[in-house]
gemmi code that builds the backbone of each chain (N, CA, C; Angstrom):
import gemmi

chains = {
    "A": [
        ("UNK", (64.956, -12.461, 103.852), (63.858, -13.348, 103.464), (63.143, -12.771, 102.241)),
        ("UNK", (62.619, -13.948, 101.203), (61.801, -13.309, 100.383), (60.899, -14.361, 100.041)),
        ("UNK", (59.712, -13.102, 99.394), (58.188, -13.667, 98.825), (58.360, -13.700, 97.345)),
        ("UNK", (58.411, -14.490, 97.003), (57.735, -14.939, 95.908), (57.196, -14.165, 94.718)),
        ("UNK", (57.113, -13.735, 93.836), (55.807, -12.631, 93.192), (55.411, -13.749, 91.947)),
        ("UNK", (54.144, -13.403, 91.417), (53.909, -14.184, 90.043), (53.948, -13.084, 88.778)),
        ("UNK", (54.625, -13.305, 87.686), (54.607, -12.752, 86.252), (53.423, -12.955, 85.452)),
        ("UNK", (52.531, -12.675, 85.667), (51.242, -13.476, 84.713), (50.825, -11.718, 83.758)),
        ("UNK", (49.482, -12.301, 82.933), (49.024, -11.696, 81.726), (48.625, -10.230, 82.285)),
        ("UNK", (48.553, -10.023, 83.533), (47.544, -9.067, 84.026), (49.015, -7.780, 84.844)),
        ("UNK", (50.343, -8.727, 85.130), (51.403, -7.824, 85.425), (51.978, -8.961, 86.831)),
        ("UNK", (52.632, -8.135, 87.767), (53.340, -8.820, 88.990), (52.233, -8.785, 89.790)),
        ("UNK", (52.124, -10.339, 90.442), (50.957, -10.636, 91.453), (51.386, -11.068, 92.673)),
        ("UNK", (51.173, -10.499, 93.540), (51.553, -11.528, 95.429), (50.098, -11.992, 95.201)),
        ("UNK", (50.660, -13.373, 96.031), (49.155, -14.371, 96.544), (49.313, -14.151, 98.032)),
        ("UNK", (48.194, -13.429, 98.402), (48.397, -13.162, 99.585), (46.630, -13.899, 100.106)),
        ("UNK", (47.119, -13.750, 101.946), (45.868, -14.264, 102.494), (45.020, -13.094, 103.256)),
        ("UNK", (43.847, -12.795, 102.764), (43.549, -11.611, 103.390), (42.254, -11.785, 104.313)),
        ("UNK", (42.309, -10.988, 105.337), (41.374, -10.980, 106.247), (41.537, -9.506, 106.937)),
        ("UNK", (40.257, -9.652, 107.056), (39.323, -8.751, 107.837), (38.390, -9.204, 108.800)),
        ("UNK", (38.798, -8.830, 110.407), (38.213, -9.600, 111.278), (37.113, -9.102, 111.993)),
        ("UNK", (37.142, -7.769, 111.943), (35.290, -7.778, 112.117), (34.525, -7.887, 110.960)),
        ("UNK", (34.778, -8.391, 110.242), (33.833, -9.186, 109.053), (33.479, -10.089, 108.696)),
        ("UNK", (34.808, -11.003, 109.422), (34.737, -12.704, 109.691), (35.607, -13.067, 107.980)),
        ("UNK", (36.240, -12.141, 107.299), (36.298, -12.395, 106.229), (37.991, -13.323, 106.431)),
        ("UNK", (38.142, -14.264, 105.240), (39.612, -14.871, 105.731), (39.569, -15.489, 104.460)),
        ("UNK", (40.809, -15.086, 103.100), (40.923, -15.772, 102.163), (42.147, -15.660, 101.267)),
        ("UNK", (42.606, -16.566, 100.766), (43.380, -16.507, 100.142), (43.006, -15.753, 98.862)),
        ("UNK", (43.956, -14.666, 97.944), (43.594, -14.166, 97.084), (44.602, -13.594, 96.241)),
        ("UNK", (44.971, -13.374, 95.244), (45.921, -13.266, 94.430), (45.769, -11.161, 93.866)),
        ("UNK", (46.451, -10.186, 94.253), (46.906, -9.163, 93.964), (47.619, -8.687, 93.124)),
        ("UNK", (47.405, -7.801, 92.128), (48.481, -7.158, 90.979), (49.202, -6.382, 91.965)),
        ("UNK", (50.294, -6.172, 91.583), (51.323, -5.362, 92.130), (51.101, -3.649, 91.378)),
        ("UNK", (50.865, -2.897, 92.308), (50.556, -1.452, 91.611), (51.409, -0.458, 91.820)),
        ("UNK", (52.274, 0.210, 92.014), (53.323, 1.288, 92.125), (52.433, 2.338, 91.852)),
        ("UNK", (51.550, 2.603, 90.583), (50.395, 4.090, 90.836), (49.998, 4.469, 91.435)),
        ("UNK", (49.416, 2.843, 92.303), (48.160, 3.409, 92.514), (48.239, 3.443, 94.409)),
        ("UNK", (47.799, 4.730, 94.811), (48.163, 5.163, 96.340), (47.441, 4.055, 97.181)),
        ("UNK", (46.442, 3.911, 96.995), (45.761, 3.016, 98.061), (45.507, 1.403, 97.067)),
        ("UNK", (45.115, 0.556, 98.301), (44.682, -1.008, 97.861), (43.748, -1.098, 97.550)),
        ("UNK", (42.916, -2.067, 96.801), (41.707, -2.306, 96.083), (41.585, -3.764, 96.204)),
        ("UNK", (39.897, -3.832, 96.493), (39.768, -5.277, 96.078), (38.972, -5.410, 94.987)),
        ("UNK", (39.337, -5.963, 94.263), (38.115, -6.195, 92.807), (37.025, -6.320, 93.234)),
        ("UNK", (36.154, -5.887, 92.367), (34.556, -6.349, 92.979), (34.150, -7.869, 92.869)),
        ("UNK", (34.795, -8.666, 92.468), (34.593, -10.578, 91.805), (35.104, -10.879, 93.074)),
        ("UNK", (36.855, -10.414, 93.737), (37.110, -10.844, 95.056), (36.343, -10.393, 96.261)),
        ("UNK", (35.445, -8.726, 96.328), (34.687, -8.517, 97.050), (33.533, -9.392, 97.511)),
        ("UNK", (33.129, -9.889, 96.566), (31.690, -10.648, 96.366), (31.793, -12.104, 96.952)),
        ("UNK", (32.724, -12.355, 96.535), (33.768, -13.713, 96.622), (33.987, -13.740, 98.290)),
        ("UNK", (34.634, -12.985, 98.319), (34.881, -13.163, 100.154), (33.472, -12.378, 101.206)),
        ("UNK", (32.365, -12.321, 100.585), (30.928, -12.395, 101.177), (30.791, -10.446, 101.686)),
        ("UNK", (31.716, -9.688, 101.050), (31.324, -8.261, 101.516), (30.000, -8.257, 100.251)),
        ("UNK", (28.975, -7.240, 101.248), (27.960, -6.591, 100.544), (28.204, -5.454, 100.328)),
        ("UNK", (28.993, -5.255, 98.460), (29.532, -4.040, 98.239), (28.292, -2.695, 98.411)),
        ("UNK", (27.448, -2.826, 97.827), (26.688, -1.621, 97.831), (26.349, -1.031, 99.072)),
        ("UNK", (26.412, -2.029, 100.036), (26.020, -0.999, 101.862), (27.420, -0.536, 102.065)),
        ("UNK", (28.542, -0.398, 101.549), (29.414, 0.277, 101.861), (29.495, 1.669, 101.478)),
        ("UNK", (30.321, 2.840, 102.476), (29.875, 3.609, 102.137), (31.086, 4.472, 100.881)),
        ("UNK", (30.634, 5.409, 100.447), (31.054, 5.803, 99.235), (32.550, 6.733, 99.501)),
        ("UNK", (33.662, 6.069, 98.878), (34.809, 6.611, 99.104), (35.246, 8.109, 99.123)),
        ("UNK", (34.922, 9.416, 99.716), (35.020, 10.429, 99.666), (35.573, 10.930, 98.052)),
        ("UNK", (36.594, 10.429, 98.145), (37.779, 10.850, 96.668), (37.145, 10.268, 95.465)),
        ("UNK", (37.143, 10.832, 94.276), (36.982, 10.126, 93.117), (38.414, 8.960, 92.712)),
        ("UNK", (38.463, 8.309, 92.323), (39.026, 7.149, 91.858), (39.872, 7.728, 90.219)),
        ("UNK", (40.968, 8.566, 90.057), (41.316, 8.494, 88.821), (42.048, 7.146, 88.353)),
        ("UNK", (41.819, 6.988, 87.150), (42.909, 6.465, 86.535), (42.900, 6.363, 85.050)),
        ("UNK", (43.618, 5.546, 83.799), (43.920, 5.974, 82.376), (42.190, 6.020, 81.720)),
        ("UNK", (41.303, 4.691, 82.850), (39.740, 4.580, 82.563), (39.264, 6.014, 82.534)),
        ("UNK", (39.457, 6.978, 83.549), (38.802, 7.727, 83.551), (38.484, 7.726, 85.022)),
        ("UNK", (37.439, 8.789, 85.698), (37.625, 8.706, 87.192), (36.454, 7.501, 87.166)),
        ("UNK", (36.281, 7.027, 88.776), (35.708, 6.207, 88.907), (34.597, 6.544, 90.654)),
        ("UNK", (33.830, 5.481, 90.818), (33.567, 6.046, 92.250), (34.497, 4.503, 92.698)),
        ("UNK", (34.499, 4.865, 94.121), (35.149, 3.811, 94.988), (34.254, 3.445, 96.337)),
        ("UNK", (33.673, 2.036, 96.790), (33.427, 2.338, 97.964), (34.843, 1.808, 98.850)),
        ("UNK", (34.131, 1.948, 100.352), (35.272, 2.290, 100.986), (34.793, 1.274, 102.252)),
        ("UNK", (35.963, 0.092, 102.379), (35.826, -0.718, 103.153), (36.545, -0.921, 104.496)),
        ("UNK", (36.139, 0.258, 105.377), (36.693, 1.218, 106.145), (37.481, 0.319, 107.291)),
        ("UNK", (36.369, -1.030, 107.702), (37.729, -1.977, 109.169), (39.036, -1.996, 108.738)),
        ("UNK", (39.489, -2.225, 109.963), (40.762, -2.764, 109.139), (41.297, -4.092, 108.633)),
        ("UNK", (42.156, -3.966, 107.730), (42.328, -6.057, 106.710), (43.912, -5.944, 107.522)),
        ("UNK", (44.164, -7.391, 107.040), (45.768, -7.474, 107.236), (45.611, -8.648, 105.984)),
        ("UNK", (47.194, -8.263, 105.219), (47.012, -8.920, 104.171), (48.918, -9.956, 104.644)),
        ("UNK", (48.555, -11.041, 104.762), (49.204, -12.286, 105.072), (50.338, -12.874, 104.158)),
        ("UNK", (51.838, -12.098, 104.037), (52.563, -12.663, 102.943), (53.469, -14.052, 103.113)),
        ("UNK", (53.895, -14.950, 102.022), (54.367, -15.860, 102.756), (55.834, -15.658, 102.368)),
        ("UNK", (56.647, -15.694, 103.329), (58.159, -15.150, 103.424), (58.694, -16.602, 103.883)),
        ("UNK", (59.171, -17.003, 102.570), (60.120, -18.331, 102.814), (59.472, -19.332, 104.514)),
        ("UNK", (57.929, -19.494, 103.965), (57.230, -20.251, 105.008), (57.010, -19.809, 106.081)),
        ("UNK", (57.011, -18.813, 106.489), (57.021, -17.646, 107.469), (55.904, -16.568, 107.399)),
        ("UNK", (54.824, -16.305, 107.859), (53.824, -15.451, 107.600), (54.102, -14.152, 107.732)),
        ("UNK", (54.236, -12.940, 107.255), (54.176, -11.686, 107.439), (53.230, -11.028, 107.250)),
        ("UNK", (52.971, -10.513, 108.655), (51.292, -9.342, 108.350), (51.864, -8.072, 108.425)),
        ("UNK", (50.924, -7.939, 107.215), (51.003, -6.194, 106.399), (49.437, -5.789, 107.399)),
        ("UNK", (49.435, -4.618, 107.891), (47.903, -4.088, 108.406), (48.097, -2.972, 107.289)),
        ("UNK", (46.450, -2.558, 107.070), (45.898, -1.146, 106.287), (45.032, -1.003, 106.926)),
        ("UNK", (45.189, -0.488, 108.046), (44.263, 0.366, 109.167), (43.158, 0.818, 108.819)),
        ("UNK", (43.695, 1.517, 107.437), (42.521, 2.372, 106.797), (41.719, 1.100, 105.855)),
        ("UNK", (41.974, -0.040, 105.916), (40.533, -0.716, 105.426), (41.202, -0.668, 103.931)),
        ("UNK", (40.413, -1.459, 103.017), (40.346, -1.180, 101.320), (39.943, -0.335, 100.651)),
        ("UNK", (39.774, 0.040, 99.468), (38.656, 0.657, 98.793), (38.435, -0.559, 97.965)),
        ("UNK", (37.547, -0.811, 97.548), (36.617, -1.446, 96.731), (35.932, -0.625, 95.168)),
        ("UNK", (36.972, -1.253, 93.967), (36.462, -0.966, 92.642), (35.340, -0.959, 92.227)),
        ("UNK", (34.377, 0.355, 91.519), (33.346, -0.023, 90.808), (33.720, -0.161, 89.745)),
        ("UNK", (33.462, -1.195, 89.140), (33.715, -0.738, 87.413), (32.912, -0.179, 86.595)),
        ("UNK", (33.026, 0.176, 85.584), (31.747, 0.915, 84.802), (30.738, -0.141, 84.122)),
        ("UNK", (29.283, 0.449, 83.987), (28.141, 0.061, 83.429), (28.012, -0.545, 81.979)),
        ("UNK", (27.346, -1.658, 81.951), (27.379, -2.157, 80.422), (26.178, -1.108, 80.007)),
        ("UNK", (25.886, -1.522, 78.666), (24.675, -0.712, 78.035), (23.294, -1.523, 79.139)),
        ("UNK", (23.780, -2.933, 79.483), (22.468, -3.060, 80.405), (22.425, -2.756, 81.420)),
        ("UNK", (22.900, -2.038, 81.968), (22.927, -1.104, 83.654), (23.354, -2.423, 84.440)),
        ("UNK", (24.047, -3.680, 84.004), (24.736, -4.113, 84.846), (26.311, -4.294, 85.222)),
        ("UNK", (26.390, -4.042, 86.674), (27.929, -3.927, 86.668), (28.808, -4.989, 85.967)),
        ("UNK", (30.196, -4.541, 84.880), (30.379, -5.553, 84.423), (31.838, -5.397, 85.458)),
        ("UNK", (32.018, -6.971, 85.853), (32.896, -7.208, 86.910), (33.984, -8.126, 86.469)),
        ("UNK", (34.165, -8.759, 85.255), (35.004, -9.280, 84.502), (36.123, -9.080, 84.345)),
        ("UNK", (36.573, -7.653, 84.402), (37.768, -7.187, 84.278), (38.378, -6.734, 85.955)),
        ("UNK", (37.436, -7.041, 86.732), (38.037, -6.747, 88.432), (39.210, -7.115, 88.355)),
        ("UNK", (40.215, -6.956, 88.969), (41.256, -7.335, 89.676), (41.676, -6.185, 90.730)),
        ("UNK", (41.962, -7.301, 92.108), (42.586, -7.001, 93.302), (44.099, -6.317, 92.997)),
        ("UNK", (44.201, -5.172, 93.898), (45.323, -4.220, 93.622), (46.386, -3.923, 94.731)),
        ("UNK", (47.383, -4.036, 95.356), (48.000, -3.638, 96.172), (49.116, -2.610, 96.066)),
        ("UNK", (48.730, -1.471, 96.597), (49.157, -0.477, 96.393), (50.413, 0.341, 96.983)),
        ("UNK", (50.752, 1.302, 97.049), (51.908, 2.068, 98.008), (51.319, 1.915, 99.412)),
        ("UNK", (50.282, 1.875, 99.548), (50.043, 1.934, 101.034), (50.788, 0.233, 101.956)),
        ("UNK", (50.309, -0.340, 100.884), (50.518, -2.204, 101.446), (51.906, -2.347, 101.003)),
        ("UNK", (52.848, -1.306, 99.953), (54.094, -1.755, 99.977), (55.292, -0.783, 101.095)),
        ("UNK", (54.633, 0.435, 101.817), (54.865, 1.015, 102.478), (55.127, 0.373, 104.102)),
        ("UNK", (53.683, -0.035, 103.983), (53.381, -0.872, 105.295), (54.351, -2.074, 105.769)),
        ("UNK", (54.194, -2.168, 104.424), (55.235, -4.397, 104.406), (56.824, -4.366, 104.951)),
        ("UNK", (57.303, -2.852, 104.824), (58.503, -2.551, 105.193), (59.711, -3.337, 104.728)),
        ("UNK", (58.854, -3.469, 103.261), (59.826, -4.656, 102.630), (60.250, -3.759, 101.273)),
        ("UNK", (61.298, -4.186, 100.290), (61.349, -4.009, 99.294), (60.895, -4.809, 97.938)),
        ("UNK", (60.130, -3.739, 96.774), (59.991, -4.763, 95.785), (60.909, -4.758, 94.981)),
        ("UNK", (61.668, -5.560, 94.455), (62.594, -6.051, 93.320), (61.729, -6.763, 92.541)),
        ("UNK", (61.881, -6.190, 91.237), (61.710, -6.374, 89.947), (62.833, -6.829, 89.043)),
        ("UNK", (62.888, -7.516, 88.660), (64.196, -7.955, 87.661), (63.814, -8.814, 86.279)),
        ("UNK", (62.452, -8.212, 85.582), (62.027, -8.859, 84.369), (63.087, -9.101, 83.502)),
        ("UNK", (64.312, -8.871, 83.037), (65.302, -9.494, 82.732), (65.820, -10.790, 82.665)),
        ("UNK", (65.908, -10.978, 84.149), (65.641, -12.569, 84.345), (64.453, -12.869, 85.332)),
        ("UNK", (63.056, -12.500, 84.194), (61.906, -13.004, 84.774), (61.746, -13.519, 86.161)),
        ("UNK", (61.839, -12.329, 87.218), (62.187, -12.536, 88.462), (61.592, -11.382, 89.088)),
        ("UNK", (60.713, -11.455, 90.257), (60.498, -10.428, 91.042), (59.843, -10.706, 92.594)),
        ("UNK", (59.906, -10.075, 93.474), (59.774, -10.531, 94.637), (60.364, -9.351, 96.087)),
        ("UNK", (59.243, -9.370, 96.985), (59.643, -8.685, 98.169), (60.624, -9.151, 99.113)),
        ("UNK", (61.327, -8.357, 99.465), (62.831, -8.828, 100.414), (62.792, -7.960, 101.429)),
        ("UNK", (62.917, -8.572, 102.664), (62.839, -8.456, 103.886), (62.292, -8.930, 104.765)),
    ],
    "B": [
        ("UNK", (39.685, -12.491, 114.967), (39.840, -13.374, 114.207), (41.553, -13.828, 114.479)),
        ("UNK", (41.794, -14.798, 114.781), (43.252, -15.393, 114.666), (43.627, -16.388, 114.068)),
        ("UNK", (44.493, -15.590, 112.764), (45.139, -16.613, 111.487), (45.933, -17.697, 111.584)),
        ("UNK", (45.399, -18.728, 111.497), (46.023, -20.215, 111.843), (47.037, -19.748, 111.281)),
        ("UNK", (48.554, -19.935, 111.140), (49.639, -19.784, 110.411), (49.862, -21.120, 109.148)),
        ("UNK", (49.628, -22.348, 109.887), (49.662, -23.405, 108.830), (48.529, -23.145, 107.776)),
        ("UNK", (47.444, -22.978, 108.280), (46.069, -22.868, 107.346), (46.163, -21.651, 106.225)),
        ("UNK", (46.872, -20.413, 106.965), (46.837, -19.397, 105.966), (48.170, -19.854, 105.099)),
        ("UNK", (49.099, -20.226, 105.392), (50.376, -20.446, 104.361), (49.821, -21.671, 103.785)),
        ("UNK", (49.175, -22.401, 104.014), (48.770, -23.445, 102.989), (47.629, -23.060, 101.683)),
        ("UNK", (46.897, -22.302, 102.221), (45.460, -21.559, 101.364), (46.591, -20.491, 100.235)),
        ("UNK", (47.663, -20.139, 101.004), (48.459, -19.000, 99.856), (48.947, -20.381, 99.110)),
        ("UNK", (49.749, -21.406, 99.470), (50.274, -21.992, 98.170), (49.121, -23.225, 97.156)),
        ("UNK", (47.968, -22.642, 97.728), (47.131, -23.510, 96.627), (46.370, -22.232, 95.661)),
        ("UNK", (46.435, -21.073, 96.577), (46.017, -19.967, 95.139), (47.114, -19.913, 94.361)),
        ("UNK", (48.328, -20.620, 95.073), (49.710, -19.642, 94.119), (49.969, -20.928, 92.647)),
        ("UNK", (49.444, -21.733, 93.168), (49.450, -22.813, 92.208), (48.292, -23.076, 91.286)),
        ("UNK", (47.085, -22.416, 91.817), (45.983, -22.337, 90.592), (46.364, -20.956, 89.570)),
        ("UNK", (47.145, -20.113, 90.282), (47.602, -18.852, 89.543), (48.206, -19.135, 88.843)),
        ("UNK", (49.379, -19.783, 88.876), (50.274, -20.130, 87.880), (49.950, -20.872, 87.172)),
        ("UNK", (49.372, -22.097, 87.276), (48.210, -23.147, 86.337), (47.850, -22.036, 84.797)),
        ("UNK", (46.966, -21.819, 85.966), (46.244, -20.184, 84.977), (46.936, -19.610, 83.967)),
        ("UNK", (47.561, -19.133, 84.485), (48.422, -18.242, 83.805), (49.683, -19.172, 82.182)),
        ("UNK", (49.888, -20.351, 82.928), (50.588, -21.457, 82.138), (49.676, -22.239, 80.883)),
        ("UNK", (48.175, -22.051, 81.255), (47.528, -22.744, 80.411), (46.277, -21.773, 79.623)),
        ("UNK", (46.847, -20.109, 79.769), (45.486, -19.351, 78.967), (45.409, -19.850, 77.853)),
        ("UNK", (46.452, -20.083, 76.870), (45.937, -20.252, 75.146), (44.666, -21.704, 75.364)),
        ("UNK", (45.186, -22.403, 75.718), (43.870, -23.398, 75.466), (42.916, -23.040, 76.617)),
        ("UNK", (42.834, -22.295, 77.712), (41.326, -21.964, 78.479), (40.862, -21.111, 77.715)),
        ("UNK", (41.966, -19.966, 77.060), (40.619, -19.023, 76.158), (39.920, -19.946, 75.168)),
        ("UNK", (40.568, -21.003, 74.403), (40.107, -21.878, 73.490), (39.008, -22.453, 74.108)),
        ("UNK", (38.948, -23.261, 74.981), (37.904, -23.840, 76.068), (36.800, -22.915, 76.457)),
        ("UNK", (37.339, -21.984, 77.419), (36.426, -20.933, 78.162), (36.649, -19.399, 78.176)),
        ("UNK", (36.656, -19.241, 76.544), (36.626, -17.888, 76.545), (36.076, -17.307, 76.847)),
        ("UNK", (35.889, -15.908, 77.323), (34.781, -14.836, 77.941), (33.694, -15.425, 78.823)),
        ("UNK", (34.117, -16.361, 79.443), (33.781, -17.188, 80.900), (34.598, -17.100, 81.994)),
        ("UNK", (33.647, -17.092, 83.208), (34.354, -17.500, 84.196), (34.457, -18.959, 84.534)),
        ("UNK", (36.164, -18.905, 84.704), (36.317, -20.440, 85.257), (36.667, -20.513, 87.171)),
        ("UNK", (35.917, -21.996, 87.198), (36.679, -22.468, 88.765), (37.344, -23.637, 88.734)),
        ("UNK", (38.715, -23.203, 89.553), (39.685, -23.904, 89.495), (40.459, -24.135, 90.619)),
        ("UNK", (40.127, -25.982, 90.970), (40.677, -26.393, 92.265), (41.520, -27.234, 92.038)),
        ("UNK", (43.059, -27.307, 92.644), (44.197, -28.176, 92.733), (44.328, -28.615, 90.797)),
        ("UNK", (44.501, -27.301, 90.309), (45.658, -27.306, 89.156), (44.253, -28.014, 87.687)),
        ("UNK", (42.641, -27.731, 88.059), (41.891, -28.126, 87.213), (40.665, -27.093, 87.188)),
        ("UNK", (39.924, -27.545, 85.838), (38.943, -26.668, 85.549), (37.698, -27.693, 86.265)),
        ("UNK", (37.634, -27.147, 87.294), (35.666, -28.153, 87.623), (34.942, -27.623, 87.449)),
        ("UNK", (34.576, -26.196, 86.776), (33.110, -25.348, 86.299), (33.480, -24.483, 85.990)),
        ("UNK", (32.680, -23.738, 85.133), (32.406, -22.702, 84.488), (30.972, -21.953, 84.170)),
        ("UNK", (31.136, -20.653, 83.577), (30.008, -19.806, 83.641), (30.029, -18.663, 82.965)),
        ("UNK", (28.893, -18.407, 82.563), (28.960, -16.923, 81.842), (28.683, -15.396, 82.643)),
        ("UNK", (27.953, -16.373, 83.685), (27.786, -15.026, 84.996), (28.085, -15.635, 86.344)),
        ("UNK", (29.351, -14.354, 86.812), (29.958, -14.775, 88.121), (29.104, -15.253, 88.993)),
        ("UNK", (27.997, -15.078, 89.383), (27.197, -14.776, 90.504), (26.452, -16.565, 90.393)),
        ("UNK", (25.997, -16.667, 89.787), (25.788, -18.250, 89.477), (26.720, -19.080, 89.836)),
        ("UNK", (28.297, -19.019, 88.976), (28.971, -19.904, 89.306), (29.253, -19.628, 90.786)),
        ("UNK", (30.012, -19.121, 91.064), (29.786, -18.682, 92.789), (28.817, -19.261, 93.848)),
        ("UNK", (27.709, -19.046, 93.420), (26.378, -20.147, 93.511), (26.791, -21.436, 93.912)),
        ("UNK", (26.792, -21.769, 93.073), (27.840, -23.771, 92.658), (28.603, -23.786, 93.670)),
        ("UNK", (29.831, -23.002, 93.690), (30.615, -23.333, 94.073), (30.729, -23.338, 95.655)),
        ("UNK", (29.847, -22.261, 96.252), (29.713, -22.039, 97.679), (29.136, -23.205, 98.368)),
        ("UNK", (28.490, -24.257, 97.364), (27.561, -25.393, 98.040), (28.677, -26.599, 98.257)),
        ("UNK", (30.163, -26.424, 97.456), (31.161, -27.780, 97.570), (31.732, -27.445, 99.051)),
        ("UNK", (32.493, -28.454, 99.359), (32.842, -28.690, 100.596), (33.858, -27.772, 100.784)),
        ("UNK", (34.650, -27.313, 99.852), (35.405, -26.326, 100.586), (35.739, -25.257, 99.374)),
        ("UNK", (35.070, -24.571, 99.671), (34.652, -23.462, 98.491), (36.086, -22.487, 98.539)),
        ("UNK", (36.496, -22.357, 99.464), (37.968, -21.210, 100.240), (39.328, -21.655, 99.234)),
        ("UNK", (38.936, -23.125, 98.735), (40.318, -23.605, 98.183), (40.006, -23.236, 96.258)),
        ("UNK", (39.029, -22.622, 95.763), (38.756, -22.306, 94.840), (38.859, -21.321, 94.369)),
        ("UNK", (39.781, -21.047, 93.030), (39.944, -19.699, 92.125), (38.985, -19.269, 91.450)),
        ("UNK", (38.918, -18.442, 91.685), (37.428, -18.388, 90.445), (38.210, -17.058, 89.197)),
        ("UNK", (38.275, -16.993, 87.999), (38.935, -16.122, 87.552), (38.231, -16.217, 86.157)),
        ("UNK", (38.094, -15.036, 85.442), (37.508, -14.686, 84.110), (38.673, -14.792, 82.764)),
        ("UNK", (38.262, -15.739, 81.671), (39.135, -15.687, 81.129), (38.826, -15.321, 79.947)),
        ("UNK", (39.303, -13.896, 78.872), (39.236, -13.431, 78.045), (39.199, -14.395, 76.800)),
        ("UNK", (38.294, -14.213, 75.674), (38.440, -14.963, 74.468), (39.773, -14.309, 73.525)),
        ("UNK", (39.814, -12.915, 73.938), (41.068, -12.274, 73.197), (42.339, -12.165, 74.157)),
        ("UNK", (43.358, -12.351, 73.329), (44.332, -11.996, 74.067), (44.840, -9.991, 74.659)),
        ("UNK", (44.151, -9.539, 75.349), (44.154, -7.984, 75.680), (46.061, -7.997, 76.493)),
        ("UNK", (46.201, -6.516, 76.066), (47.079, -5.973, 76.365), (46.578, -5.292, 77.423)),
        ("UNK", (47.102, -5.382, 78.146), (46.280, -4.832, 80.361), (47.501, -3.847, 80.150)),
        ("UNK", (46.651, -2.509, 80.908), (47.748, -1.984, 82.108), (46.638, -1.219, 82.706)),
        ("UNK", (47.107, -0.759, 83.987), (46.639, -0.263, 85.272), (46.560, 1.411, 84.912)),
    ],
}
model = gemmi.Model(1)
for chain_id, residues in chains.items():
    chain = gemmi.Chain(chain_id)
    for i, (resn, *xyz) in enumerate(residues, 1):
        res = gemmi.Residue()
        res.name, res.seqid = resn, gemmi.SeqId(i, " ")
        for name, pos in zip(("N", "CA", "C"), xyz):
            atom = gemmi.Atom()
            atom.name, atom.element = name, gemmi.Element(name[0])
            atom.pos, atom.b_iso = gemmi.Position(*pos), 0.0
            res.add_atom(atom)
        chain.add_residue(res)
    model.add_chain(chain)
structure = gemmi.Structure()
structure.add_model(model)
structure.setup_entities()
């Protein structure tokens, strides 16, 4: 069986449905595909979006590297299951360990600029999925199998 | 919480189709709504904004806010990586 992936401006995206149920949270939401990056992320635009109050979360132990520079992370500790659709067939991915949640950095007006958020799914959610990703930009093609 | 199966595979193929929309029609949304956020339900632009938190606003008051993309679209064309 396979999912789908999208090629867009930002890199390879699953549209996945994500929820978190002691939060009441339940939404459809669209993910870059990340191979770097160890853990999942939700943008802060999809955080906000699906009604988490990022700032009472608490602060991700680890600093956040990446090419930006380090970052802080909070840390959205329940656990999510992120909902793939496999040739009409639902597959739940769990991350036990919850999200982390992107800060991005400060404009000159001390407000967060959140414009550039995007939702991330990481080794942990491609570990979990027990699926494989195939990539085949060649013939503009990519998608999880299994 | 228990995920309707029809409801969640239906909510994935209406983000997967505002995504691709998206993605099929940036040259004229940056033209339109550059360095705005747009919202976008069943393959159209119904609002826009210069700050997320407003449009969001709007949009939480329509009848079914869950079936809506909301996504920022650059006036420049940027080269992304992670």
């Amino acid at each position: 069986m396979r999912s789908r992936l999208v090629l867009g401006e930002k890199g390879i995206e699953a549209v996945a449905h994500f929820t978190c149920p002691s939060r009441m949270i339940s939404k459809a939401l669209h993910f870059v595909i990340d191979t770097g990056s160890e853990l999942s992320f939700l943008g802060w635009k999809d955080a906000i979006q699906v009604g988490i109050e990022v700032e009472n979360l608490p602060t991700y132990p680890r600093p956040v590297a990446g090419f930006g520079g380090a970052a802080e992370a909070k840390h959205l500790i329940d656990p999510c299951f992120v909902y793939i659709d496999f040739d009409d067939t639902l597959k739940q991915v769990e991350l036990p360990n919850g999200m982390l949640v992107y800060r991005p950095s400060r404009t000159k007006t001390k407000q967060w600029r959140i414009e550039e958020s995007v939702s991330i799914l990481g080794r942990d959610f491609i570990r979990n999925s027990g699926s494989r990703l195939v990539v085949d930009l060649a013939n503009n093609e990519a998608y999880f199998e299994g | 919480m228990i995920v309707n199966q029809e409801e969640a595979l239906a909510s994935i193929r209406r983000e997967r189709q505002n995504l691709e929309w998206i993605n099929k029609s940036l040259s004229s949304l940056r033209e339109k709504f550059g360095d705005r956020y747009i919202a976008v339900h069943d393959r159209q632009v119904i609002d826009s904004d210069e700050q997320f938190e407003r449009l969001l606003a709007r949009i939480r008051k329509l009848e079914h806010p869950e079936s809506v993309t909301i996504e920022y679209v650059t006036a420049l064309e940027y080269l992304w990586m992670l």
